[in-house]
C-alpha positions, -999 to +999 in steps of 0.1 A: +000+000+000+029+025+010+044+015-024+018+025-050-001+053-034+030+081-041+024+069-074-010+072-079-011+111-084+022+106-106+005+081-130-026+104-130-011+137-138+009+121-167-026+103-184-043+139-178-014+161-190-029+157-229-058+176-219-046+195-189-057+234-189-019+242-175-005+219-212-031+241-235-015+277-216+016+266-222+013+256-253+001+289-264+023+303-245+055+289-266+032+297-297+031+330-291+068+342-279+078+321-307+064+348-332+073+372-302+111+361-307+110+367-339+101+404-340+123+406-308+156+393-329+144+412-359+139+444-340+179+437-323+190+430-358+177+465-373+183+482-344+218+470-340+226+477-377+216+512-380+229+522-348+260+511-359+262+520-392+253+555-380+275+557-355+302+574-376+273+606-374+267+605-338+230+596-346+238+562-341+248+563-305+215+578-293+197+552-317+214+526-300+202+543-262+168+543-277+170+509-284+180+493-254+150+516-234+126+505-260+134+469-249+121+471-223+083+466-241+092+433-250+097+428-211+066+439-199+050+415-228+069+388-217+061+398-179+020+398-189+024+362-214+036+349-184+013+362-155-015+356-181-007+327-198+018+307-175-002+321-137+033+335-131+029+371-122+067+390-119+069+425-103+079+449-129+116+463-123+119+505-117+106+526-141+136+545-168+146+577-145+172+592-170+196+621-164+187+655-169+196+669-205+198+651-242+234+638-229+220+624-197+192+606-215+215+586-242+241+578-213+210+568-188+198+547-219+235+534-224+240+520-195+206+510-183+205+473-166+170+467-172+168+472-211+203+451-209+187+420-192+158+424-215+179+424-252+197+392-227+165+375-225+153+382-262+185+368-275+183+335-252+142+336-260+151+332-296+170+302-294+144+286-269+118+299-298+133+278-319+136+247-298+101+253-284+083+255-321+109+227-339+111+207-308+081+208-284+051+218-308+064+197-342+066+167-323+034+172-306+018+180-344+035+151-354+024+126-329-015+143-330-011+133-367+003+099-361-021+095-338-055+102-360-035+086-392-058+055-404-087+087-404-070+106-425-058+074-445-093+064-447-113+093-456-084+107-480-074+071-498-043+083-512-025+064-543+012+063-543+035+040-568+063+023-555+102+017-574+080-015-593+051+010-609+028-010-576-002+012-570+002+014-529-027+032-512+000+045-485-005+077-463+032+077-456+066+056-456+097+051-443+122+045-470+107+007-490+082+004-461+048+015-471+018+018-447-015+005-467-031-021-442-052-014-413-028-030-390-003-012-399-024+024-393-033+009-361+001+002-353+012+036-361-020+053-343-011+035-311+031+051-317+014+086-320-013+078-293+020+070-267+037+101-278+007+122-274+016+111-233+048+123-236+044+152-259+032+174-231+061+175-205+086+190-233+068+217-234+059+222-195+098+217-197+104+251-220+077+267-199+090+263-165+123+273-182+113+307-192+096+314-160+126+310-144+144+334-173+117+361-167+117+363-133+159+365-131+162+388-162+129+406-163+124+412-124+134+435-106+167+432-096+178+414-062+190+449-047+161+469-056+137+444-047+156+445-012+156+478-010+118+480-015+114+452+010+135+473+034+111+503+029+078+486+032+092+468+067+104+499+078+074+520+072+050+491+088+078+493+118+067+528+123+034+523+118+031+495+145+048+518+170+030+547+163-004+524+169+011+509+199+023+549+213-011+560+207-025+528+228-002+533+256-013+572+259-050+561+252-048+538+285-028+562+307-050+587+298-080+570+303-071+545+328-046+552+352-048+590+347-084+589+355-077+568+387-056+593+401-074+624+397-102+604+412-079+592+440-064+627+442-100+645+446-106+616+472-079+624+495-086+660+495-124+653+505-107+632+534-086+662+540-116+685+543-133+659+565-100+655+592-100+698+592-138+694+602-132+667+629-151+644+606-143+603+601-122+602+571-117+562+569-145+558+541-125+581+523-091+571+527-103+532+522-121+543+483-085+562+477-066+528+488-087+508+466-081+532+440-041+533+442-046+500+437-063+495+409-043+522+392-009+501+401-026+470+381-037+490+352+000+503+352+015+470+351-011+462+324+004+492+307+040+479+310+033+446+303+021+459+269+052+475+264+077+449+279+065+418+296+084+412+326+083+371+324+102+378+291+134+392+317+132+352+318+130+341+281+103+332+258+093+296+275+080+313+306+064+345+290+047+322+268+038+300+299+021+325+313+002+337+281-009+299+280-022+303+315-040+336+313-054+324+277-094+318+278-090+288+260-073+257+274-034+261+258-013+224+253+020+243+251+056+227+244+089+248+240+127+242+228+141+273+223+178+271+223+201+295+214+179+319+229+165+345+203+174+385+201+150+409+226+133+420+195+126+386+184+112+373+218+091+406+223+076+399+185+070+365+191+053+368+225+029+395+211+026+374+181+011+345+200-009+371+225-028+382+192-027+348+180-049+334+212-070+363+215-081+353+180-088+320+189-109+329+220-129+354+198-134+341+168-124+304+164-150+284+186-124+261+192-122+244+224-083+236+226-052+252+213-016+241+209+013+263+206+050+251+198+082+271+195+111+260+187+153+277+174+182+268+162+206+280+147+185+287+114+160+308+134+130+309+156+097+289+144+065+292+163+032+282+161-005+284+172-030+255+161-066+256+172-098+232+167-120+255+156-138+264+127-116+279+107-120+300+076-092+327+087-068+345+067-042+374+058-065+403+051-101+386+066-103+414+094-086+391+122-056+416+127-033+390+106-021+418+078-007+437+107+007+403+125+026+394+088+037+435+087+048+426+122+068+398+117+083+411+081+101+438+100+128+413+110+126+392+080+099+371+089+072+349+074+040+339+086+018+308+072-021+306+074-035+272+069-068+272+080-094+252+056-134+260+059-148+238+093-110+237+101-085+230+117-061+267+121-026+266+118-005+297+119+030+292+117+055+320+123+094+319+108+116+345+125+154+348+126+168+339+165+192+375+156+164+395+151+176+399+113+187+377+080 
């Protein structure tokens, strides 16, 4: 049993890949940038030639700028074939910004990396072209023809004469070998038949190879899609501590502030009452009770800056969110080398918001929560029995979790099916960054 069932899906996913949707896309896909190639090659062959030609008039130089910007039109088709046609979306790389003046323009075109990587691409698509549309496609062509042969040999009857003047009603033949009996049609239906089967993965091949081409050459580059990375992290970094500033004042304010100025007033009632040789003890027992309250909202306060059981690590401060949580909380924890400050405090209030979720809005009646490090990084995560149905962006305060956790590099996992069960899994480094 352990044997055949990894094969099953294998076996079933090569009989289906004739008529698979993805085998039709990609199909097109290759038909298209074939002719796509071409006008690419022909437009670098043109473009090339004049620019050279004319470079002995200094018209050629800014003909060959123009060029290379203008190249990058064939990436953004290439970039839209594939999210279209291959369900491989690529970010588009930075927009042309050239230098001020005619001279800064031709030396911004000149030297401009994306219009290079896009003439790299168009010369490297044209010899794929070539292999996709005499390689992939003919053979495909040839085995559909192979494969519907004794029709055609049937409905067409064809008459050919051999070397010996022999009338041969023959579709086709391989050197003295003619094919005029059914059995031999059939025979050669069931060849085109088999490589109908294996006519499909050649082209999945040159498809999965020119998603990879497009999203090295026609992507943004590495640098710049760090750098935009950087920025978004950054900005959501501010953002959460703006949101969590504004939360702290919100509570002082109307907490703890509150509860002293009551306290405040209280004491100088009692005051009034001891300068009229009243009883103040009513008075001075409401302000007690008072100070009190306002030194738990405090701590409250704090522990929503720092958590104090995190001066012990992340085991215990998630200990005690496991025993505070409203839902019963299986919890097991191996974290060693101990994470940064930055990566305990996001993975504690990670969880926090992970658990109030559960208690809100998952119905569930048990959770688990697991963390583990080594020397890769920190992984944690929250699984629940409840009905599931959540995700990034469904209102449950996961965008700003992910935004969280991509500050340090982070990635966070939803898998949480209709009628459940949740799992949210969270990868952060143990330094705090990657």
């Amino acid at each position: 049993m352990t044997t055949t069932t990894p094969r099953a899906p294998a076996l079933r996913e090569f009989l289906r890949a004739p008529i698979a949707a993805q085998t039709w896309r990609e199909t097109g896909y290759l038909a298209v940038t074939a002719v796509l190639a071409l006008a690419g090659i022909t437009y670098l062959f043109l473009g090339t030639v004049f620019g050279g030609v004319l470079v002995i008039t200094l018209i050629g130089i800014p003909l060959l700028a123009a060029m290379i910007v203008v190249a990058r039109g064939f990436g953004h088709a290439y970039r839209t074939l594939s999210a279209w046609m291959l369900r491989s979306p690529v970010e588009d790389p930075p927009p042309f910004s050239p230098r001020p003046g005619v001279l800064g323009f031709i030396w911004s075109g000149l030297i401009d990396r994306t219009g290079w990587h896009a003439i790299a691409f168009m010369l490297i698509k044209t010899l794929l072209a070539a292999a996709a549309v005499w390689g992939a496609l003919l053979f495909a062509v040839v085995s559909l023809g192979l494969a519907i042969s004794p029709l055609l040999w049937w409905l067409i009857d064809p008459v050919n004469y051999d070397s010996n003047g022999v009338a041969r009603h023959s579709l086709l033949q391989f050197g003295d070998v003619y094919f005029d009996t059914w059995p031999q049609m059939l025979a050669l239906s069931a060849a085109g038949i088999a490589c109908l089967f294996l006519a499909p993965w050649p082209i999945r091949w040159l498809a999965a190879l020119d998603r990879m081409l497009i999203r090295t050459l026609l992507g943004p580059p590495a640098r710049d899609a760090r750098v935009e990375e950087l920025e978004r992290t950054r900005t959501a970094a501010i953002e959460d501590s703006a949101t969590r500033l504004r939360r702290v004042e919100r509570d002082l304010h109307d907490g703890t502030q509150a509860r002293l100025v009551a306290m405040a007033m209280t004491l100088g009632r009692a005051e009034d009452r001891i300068a009229a040789g009243e009883d103040p003890t009513e008075l001075v027992h409401s302000a007690h009770s008072a100070a009190k309250e306002a030194l738990t909202e405090l701590r409250e306060v704090v522990r929503g800056i720092h958590p104090p059981a995190l001066d012990l690590g992340l085991g215990p401060a998630l200990q005690t969110l496991a025993a505070r949580s409203a839902v019963p909380v299986d919890l097991a924890v191996s974290v060693d080398p101990r994470p940064s400050p930055g990566t305990e405090t996001i993975a504690y209030f990670s969880v926090a918001e992970l658990l109030t979720n559960v208690a809100r809005h998952s119905g569930a009646s048990r959770a688990w929560v697991s963390a583990t490090s080594d020397s890769e990084g920190l992984s944690v995560s929250v699984r629940d029995n409840g009905i599931g149905g959540a995700a990034i962006g469904a209102g449950s305060g996961l965008t700003g979790l992910a935004a969280r956790v991509g500050t340090v590099d982070g990635s966070l996992h939803v898998d949480s099916p209709v009628g459940g069960p949740t799992l949210v899994t969270l990868s952060l480094p143990v330094d705090g960054r990657r």
